[in-house]
N, C-alpha and C positions, 0 to 999 in steps of 0.2 A: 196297626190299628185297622180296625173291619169297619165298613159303613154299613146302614140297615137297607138301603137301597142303594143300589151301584148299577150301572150298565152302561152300554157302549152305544154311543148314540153318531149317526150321521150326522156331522157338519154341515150346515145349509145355508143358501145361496141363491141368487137366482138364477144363475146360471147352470144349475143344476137342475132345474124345474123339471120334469120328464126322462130324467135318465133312466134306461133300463139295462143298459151295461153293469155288471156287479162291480166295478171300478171304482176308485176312491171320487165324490164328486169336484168340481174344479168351477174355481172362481175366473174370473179375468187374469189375476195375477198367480194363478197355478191349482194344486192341487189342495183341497182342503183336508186338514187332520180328520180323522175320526177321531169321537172323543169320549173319554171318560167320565160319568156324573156320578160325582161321589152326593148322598144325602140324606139327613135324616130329621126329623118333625123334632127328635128328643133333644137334640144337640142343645149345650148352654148358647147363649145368646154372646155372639163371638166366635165363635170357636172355629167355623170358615175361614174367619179372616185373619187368626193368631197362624192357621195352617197355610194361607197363602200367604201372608207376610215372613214365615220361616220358611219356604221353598226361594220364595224370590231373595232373599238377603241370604241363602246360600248360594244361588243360583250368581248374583251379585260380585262374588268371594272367585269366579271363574277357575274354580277349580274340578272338582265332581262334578258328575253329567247332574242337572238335577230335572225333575218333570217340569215342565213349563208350564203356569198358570193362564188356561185361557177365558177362565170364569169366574166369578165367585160373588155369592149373595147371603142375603142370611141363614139359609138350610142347605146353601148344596155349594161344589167345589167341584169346577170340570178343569180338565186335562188330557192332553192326549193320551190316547188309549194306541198302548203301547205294545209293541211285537215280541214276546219274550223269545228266547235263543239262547243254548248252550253256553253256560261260563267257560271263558278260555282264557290260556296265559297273557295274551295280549291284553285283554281286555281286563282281567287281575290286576295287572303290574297298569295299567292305567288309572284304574280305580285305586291304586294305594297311591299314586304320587299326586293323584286329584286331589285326594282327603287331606292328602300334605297341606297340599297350596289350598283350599278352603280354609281349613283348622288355622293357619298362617295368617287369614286375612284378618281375625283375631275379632274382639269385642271389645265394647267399651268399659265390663266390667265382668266379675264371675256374677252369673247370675242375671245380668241384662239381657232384654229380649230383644228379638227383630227390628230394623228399624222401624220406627214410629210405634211399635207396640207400646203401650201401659198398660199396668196390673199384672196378676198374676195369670199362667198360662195353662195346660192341660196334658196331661197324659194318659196314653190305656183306651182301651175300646171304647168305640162310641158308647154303646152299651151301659157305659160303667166309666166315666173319666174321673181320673183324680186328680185334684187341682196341684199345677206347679211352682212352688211358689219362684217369685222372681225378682229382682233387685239390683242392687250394686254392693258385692263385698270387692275391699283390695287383692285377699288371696284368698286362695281355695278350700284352705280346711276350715275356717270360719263357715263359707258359703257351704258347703258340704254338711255340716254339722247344723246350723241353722236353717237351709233353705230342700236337704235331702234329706237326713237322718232325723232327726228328732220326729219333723211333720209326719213321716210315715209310722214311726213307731209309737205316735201317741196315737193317732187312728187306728194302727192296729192295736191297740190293747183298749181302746172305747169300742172296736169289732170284735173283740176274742181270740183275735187270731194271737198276740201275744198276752204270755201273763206277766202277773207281776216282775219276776225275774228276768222274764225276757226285755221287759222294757228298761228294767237298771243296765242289764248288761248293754242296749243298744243306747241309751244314757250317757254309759261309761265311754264308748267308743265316740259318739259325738262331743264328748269334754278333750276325748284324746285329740280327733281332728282338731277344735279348737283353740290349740295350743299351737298348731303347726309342726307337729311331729312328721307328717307325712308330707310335706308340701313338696315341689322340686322346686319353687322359685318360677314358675314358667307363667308366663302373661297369657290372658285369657284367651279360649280359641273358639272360633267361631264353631261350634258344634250343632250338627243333626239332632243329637235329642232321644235318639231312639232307633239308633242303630243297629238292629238286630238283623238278617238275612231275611225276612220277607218285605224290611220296606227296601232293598232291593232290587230291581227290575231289572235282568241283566236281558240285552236286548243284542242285533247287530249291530248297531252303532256303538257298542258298552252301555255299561254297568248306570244305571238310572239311578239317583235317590227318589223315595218317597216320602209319604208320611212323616213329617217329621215335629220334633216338638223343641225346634232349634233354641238354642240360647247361646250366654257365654260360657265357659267350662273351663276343666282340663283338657286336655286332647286325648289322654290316657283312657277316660269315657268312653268314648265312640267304642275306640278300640277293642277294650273292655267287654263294652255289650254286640259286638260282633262275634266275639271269641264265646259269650256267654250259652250262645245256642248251635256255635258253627254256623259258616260258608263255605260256599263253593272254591274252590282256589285258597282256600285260605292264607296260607303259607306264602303264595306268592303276593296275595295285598299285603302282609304286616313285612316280608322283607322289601316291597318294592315302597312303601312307604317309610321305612326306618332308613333306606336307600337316601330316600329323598329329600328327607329332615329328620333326624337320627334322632331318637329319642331317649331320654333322660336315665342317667344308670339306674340301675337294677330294676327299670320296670315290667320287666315279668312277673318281678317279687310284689307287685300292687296291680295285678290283673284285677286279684280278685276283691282288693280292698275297691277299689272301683263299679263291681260285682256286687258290692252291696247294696248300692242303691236301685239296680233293675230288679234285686230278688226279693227288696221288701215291697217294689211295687204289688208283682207278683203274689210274695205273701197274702199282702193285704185283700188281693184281687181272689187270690184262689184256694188260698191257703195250703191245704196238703203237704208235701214235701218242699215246696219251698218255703216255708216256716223252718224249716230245722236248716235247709242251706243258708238262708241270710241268716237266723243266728249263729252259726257255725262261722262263716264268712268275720261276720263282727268280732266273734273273741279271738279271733287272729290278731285284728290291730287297734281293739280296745286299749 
């Protein structure tokens, strides 16, 4: 996700008062971050605080590096502003066994949000957010089928982006989830939300999360919408994570059922070719 103002601001202090060294400035107790101010006037009302209560309740999960929240009000969201640096093996195979042990710290429900969040939550550019919805189902293909598939395909067919046929067919596939045909049985995981390689900041320290539009889920998700646009390393995060907590047979064979839900956001957002991938995607496991 993009903000409509963004910049890197000096951290201040009084101990800083007059520096003219280009050096990061420094409090009593050391060095202060410089920092990132994510913000926008247009932003719904919440929508800060849904993002820093889902960085910090992964961050929580002490698994992946996640950005540290050092601010956050009703239009803006600071953070350290961050050193990006060549993806590497090491730092790959960290970031897969991180997302383990996050995804592992698990949730109270599919579909439950961050702690202390209520209602429902946000995803998609500032620009343009669309509402997530959120809750508590026992398993995933109910929460799939009521809280990702349906909401987006009846939007999109009140936008145009789907027609009639497209919405049976995306219909058909949310009564299949519903059934539990696709489920594996796996208890909820703390998930990102919105794992695609740019809210990645891979840094020296590793692989940073950003952005995120965290909830409960599958763990298959994240993964999923990782694979959906490519990363750096990629091969070495999905083995060093499948390493770490080996995941459920045949899911390579539900990349893309998982794939459905980032590409009807998309749809619905930009329409073009991803109209025809997420219906395509669908009448695979319709």
């Amino acid at each position: 996700m993009s903000s409509e103002v963004t910049q890197g601001l000096a951290a201040d202090c009084s101990a800083a008062a007059g520096r003219r060294d280009p050096g990061p400035p420094e409090c009593d107790d050391g060095p202060v971050p410089r920092r990132y101010r994510k913000s926008s006037a247009s932003a719904p009302t919440g929508y800060f605080d849904w993002e820093a209560r889902g960085l910090r309740w992964l961050a929580d999960a002490g698994g992946a590096l996640v950005a540290e929240v050092l601010d956050v009000g009703p239009g803006f969201l600071e953070l350290p502003l961050l050193e990006g640096a060549p993806a590497g093996r090491e730092h790959a195979e960290r970031l897969g066994r991180g997302l383990a042990a996050t995804h592992a710290a698990g949730a109270a429900a599919f579909g439950s949000g961050p702690d202390g969040w209520t209602g429902d939550g946000w995803l998609g550019p500032l620009s343009e957010l669309l509402p997530l919805r959120l809750g508590a189902w026992d398993a995933w293909g109910p929460f799939a089928a009521e809280a990702r598939v349906r909401p987006l395909a009846r939007l999109g067919h009140e936008r145009g982006v789907f027609d009639d046929g497209g919405l049976a067919l995306l219909e058909r596939l949310a009564d299949t989830l519903a059934t539990g045909t696709h489920d594996t049985g796996e208890a909820p995981a703390r998930l990102h939300g919105d794992l695609w390689s740019g809210n990645i900041v891979w840094t020296h320290d590793g692989a940073v999360l950003i952005d995120p539009a965290a909830h409960g889920g599958h763990r298959e998700a994240d993964l999923a919408m990782l694979q959906l646009f490519g990363a750096p390393e990629l091969d070495r995060v999905l083995a060093a994570y499948d390493e770490a907590a080996p995941l459920a047979d045949g899911w390579r064979d539900r990349v893309l059922l998982h794939q459905v839900h980032p590409l009807l956001v998309h749809a619905v957002l930009f329409g073009g070719s991803y109209v025809r991938q997420a219906l395509g995607a669908a009448a695979r496991y319709a």
